[in-house]
C-alpha positions as CSV (number, residue, x, y, z in Angstrom):
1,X,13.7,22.7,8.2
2,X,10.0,22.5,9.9
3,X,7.3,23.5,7.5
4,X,4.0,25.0,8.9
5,X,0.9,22.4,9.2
6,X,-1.7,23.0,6.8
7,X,-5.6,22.3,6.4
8,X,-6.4,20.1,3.8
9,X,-9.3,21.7,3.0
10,X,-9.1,25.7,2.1
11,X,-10.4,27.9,4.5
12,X,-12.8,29.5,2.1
13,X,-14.5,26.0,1.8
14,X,-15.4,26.1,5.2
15,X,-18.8,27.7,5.3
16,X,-19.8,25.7,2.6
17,X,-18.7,22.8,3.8
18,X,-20.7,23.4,7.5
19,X,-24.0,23.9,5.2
20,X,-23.8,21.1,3.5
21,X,-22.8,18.7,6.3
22,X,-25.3,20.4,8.4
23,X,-28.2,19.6,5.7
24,X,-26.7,16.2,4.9
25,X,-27.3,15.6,9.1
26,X,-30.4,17.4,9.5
27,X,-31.7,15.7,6.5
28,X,-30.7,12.0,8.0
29,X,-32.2,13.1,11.2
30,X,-35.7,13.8,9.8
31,X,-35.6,10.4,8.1
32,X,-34.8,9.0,11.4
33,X,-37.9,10.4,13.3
34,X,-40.3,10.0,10.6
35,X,-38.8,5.9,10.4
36,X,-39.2,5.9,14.4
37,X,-42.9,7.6,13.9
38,X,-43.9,5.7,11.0
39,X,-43.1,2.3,12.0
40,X,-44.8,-0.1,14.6
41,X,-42.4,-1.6,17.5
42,X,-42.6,-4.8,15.7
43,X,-41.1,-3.6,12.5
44,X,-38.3,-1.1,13.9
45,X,-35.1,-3.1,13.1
46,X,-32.1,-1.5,15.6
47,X,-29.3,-1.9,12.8
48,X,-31.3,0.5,10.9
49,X,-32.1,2.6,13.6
50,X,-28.6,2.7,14.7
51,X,-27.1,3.5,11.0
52,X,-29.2,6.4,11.0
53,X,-28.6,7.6,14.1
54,X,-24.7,6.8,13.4
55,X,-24.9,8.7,10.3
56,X,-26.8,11.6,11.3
57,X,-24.3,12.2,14.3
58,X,-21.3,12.1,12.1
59,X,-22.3,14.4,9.9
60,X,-23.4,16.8,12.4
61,X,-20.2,16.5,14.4
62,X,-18.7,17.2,11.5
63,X,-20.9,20.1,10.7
64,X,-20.8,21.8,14.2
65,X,-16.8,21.6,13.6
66,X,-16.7,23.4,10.7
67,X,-19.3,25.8,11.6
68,X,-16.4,26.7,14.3
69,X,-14.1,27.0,11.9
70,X,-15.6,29.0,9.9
71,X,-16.7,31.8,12.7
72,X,-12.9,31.7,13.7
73,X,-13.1,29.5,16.7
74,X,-10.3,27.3,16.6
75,X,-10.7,23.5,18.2
């Protein structure tokens, strides 16, 4: 017998969970431009440029997909 695929996570969760993941993003991008605007071009290191950039995608991504969710557009 086939059972139905779930969500891990509750549907209820979901709005909360785009805020925060939003915030968490938005908050590693500002840290990002104020790094890049702070910083000369001799002391910019790329892994740390790159982490934050990595970071801030991820949880934007991650964001934008449960923002999705949440409005009742299934991807």
């Amino acid at each position: 017998m086939a059972t139905a695929i779930s969500s891990p996570v509750a549907v209820e969760w979901y709005p909360v969970q785009a805020f925060f993941l939003i915030a968490v993003g938005l908050a590693v991008t500002a840290y990002f431009f104020i790094y890049e605007a702070t910083s000369t071009r001799k002391s910019r290191k790329l892994s740390t440029e790159l982490s934050a950039a990595l970071v801030a995608s991820v949880f934007l991504g991650f964001g934008t997909l449960f923002l999705l969710l949440s409005s009742g557009v299934y991807v």
